[in-house]
C-alpha positions in Angstrom: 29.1 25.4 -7.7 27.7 24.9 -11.2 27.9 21.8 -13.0 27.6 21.8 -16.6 25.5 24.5 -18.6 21.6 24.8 -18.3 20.2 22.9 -21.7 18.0 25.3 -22.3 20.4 28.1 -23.4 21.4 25.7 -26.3 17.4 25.2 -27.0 16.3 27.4 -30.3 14.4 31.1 -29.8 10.6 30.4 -29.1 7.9 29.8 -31.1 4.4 31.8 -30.6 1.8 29.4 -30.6 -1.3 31.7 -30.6 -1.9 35.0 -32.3 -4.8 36.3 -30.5 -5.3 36.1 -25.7 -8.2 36.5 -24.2 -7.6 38.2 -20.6 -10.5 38.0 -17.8 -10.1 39.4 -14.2 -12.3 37.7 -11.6 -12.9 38.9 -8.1 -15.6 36.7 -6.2 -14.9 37.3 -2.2 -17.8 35.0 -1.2 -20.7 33.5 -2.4 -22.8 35.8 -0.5 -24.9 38.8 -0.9 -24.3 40.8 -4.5 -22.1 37.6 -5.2 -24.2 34.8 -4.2 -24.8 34.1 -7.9 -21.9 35.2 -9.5 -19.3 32.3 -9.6 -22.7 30.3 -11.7 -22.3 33.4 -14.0 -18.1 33.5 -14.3 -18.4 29.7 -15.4 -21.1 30.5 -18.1 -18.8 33.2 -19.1 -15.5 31.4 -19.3 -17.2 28.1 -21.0 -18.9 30.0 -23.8 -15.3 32.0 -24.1 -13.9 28.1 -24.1 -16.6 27.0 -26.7 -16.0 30.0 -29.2 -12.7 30.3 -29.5 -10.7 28.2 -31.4 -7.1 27.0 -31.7 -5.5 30.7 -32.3 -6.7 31.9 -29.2 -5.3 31.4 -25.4 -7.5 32.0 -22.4 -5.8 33.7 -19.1 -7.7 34.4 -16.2 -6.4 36.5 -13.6 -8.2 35.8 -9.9 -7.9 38.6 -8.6 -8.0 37.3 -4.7 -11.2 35.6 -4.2 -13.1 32.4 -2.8 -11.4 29.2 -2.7 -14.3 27.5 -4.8 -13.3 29.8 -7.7 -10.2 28.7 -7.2 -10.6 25.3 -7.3 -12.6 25.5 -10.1 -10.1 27.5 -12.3 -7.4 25.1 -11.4 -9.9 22.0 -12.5 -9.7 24.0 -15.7 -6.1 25.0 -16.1 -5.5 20.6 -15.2 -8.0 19.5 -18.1 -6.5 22.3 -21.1 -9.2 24.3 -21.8 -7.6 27.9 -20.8 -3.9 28.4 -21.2 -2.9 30.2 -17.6 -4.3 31.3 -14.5 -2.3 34.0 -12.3 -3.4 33.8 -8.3 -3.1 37.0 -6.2 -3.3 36.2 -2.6 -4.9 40.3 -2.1 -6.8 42.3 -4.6 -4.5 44.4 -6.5 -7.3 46.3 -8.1 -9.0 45.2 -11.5 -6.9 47.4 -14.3 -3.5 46.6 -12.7 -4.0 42.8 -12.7 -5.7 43.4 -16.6 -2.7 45.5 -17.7 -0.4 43.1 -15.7 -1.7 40.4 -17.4 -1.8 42.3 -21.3 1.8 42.9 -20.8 2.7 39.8 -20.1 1.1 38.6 -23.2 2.8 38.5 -26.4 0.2 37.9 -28.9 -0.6 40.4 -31.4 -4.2 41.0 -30.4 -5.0 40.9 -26.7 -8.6 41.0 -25.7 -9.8 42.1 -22.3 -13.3 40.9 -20.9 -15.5 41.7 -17.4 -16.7 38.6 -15.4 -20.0 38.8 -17.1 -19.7 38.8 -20.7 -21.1 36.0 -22.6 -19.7 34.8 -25.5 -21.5 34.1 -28.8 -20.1 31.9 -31.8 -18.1 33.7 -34.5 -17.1 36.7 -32.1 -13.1 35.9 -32.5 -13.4 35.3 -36.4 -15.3 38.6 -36.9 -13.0 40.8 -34.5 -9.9 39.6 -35.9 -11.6 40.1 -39.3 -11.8 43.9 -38.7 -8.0 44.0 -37.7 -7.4 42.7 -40.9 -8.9 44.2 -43.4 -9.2 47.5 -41.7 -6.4 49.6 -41.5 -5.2 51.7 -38.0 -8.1 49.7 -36.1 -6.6 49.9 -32.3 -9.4 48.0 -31.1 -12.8 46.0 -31.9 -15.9 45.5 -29.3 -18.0 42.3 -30.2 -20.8 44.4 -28.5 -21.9 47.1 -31.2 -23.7 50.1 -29.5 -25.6 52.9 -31.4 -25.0 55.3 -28.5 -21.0 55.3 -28.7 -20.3 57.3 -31.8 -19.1 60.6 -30.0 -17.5 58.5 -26.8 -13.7 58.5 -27.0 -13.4 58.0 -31.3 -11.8 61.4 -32.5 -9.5 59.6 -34.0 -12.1 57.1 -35.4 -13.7 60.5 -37.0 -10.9 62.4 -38.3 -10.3 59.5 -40.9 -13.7 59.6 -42.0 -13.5 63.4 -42.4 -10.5 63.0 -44.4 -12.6 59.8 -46.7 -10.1 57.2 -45.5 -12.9 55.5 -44.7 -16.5 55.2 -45.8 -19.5 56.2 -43.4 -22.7 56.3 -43.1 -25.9 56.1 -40.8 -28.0 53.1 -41.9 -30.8 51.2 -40.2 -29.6 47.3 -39.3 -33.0 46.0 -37.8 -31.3 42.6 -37.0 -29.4 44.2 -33.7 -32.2 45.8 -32.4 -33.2 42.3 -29.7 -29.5 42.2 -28.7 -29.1 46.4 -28.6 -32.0 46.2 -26.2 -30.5 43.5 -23.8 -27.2 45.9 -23.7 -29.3 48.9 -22.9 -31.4 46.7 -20.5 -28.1 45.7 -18.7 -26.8 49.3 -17.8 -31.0 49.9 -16.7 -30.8 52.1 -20.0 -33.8 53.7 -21.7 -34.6 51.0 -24.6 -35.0 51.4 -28.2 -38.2 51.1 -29.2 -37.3 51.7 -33.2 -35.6 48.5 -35.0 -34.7 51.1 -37.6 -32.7 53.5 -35.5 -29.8 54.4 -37.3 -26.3 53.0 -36.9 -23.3 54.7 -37.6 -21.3 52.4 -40.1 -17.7 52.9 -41.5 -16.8 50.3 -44.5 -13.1 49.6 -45.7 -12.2 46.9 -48.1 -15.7 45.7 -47.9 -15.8 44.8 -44.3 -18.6 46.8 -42.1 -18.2 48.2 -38.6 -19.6 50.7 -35.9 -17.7 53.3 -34.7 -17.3 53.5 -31.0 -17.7 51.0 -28.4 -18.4 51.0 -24.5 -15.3 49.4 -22.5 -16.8 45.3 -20.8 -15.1 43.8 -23.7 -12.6 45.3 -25.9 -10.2 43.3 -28.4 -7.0 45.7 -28.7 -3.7 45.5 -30.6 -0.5 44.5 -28.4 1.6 48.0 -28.8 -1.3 49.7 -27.1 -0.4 48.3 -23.7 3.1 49.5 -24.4 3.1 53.1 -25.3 -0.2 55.3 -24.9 -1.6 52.6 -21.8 0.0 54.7 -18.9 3.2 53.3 -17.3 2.4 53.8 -13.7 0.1 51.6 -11.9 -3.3 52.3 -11.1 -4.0 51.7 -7.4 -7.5 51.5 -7.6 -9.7 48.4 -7.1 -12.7 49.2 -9.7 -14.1 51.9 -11.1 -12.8 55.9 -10.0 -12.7 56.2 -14.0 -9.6 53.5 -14.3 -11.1 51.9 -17.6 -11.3 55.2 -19.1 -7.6 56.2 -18.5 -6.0 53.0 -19.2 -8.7 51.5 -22.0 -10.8 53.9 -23.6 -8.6 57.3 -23.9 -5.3 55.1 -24.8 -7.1 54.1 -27.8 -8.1 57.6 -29.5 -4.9 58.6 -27.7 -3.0 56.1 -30.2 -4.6 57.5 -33.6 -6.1 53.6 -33.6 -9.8 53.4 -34.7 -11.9 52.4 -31.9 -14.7 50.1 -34.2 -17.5 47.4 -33.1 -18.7 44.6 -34.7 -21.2 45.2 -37.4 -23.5 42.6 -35.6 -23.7 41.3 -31.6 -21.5 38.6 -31.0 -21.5 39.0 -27.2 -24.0 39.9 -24.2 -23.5 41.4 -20.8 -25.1 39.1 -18.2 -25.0 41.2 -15.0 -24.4 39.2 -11.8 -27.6 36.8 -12.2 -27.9 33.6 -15.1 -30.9 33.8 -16.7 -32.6 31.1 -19.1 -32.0 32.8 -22.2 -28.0 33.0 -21.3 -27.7 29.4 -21.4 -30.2 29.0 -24.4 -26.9 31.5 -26.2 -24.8 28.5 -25.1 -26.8 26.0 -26.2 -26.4 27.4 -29.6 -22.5 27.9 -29.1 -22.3 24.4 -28.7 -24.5 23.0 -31.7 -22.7 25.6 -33.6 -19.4 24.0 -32.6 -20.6 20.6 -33.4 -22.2 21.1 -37.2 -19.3 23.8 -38.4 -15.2 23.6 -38.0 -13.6 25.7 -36.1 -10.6 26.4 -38.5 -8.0 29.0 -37.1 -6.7 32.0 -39.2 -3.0 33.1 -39.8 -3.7 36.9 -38.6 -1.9 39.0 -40.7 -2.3 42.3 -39.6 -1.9 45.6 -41.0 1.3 47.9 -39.7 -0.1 49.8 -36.7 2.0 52.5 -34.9 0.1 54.2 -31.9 1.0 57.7 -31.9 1.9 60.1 -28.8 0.6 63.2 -29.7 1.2 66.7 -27.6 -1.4 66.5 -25.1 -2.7 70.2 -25.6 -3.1 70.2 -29.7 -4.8 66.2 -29.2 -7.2 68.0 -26.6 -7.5 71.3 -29.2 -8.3 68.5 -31.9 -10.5 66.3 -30.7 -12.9 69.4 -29.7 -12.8 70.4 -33.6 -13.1 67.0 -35.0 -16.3 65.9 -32.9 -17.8 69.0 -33.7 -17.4 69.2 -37.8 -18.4 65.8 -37.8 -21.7 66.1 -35.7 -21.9 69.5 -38.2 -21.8 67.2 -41.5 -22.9 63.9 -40.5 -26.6 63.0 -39.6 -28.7 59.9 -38.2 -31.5 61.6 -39.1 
């Protein structure tokens, strides 16, 4: 029998403490074979995430089944403060469904979803949430800018610069061409040997970005996970084209702009750490030490992700690629 009433239905409605959650899966089985090395690169990961992100920003990590050193290790981390929660699945349940789990369960209005092996560089959170802001219809940013994305999944990117809601242009920006390369080099991608290869740019309210993105990383607005993401689970560990349907088509799905940051704030690492990885680190940290991290009150632009009929969005996005590659050149 119940005594008395539970306090807590007499406590006031809750306050949301961050505005912005950074989400990473990890599976590690073993520190053997293709993961002998790979816990040493999760840690480098999650402490430059820990080191750039400032007060705003919550870290989850979701392990996704594996060894009981990661586990201890994320625990250490949870007990000391420096990430916000850590979901434990005793068997893997697959890498999207513990990543859209976990976005779901999030209610902060920008929700960022990173691989194992991303590291982090200082100023990545200021310059995403920066894009959301001043950018209208953005449905999500890539701290990893990519020259070669501008036809990959951003009809509806395209269709506002064909109807001049948005500036564009190709322009050269020499200053990404080291970090381009270590992207390309990552995916064992032919490298650019031109530091004045041609980026495609879109400018609104005086804030540059590039259109398209590839999927490692991708910051994305909340309501994304909640209509276009689809409903039913995904039953697949990795790959078998699971961050396409539940990442990259949801986006252009949505009518949201799928943008990149104008400059690399972010590298893929691979499943080795090599010296120049911690040298990035190195920096975050002396960054972090000479300049304040002060946290900004997002305030973000309406966004409403459309459902569109399946057939005309298929019909459409066939036009809009090709009158854009028709009146738009790199060269």
């Amino acid at each position: 029998m119940r005594l008395g009433m539970n306090p807590q239905k007499e406590s006031k409605k809750i306050q949301l403490k961050f505005q912005h959650r950074l989400i990473i899966v990890v599976f590690i089985p073993s520190l053997e074979g293709y993961y002998k090395n790979v816990l040493e690169v999760f840690k480098l990961c999650l402490e430059s995430a820990i080191t750039t992100t400032d007060s705003n920003c919550a870290i989850t990590v979701v392990n996704n089944a594996s060894c009981l050193e990661l586990e201890y290790y994320l625990n250490s981390k949870l007990e000391e403060g420096t990430i916000d929660t850590v979901v434990h699945y005793k068997e893997n349940i697959g890498k999207i469904d513990a990543l859209i789990g976990a976005a779901r369960a999030s209610r902060e209005p920008i929700i960022t979803v990173s691989d194992v092996d991303i590291l982090f560089k200082q100023g990545w959170q200021v310059e995403t949430e920066r894009i959301f802001m001043k950018i209208e219809n953005v449905g999500s940013v890539a701290p990893i800018p990519c020259s070669r994305f501008v036809n990959y999944e951003t009809s509806s990117t395209l269709s506002k610069i064909l109807l001049g809601k948005v500036k564009f242009k190709y322009q050269s920006i020499p200053e990404n061409h080291l970090a381009h390369n270590k992207f390309l080099q990552g995916f064992h991608w032919q490298l650019e040997t031109d530091e004045n290869i041609k980026w495609p740019v879109l400018e609104s309210n005086g804030v540059k970005a590039i259109v398209g993105s590839g999927h490692q990383i991708l910051s994305m607005r909340r309501e994304l996970f909640f209509t276009t993401v689809p409903q039913e689970p995904s039953l697949t560990l990795v790959g078998n084209h699971s961050e396409y349907l539940y990442c990259d088509q949801p986006i252009n799905y949505s009518g949201g702009m799928r943008l990149a940051t104008y400059h690399n704030y972010a590298y893929h690492m691979g499943n080795n750490v090599e010296d120049w990885m911690q040298e990035v680190q190195e920096e975050n940290i002396k960054d972090l030490e000479t300049k304040k991290k002060d946290s900004v009150d997002l305030k973000l632009p309406a966004f409403r992700p459309k459902k569109p009929n399946k057939v005309w969005y298929k019909i459409k996005k066939r036009i809009v690629h090709k009158l854009f590659n028709s009146m738009y050149s790199d060269k």
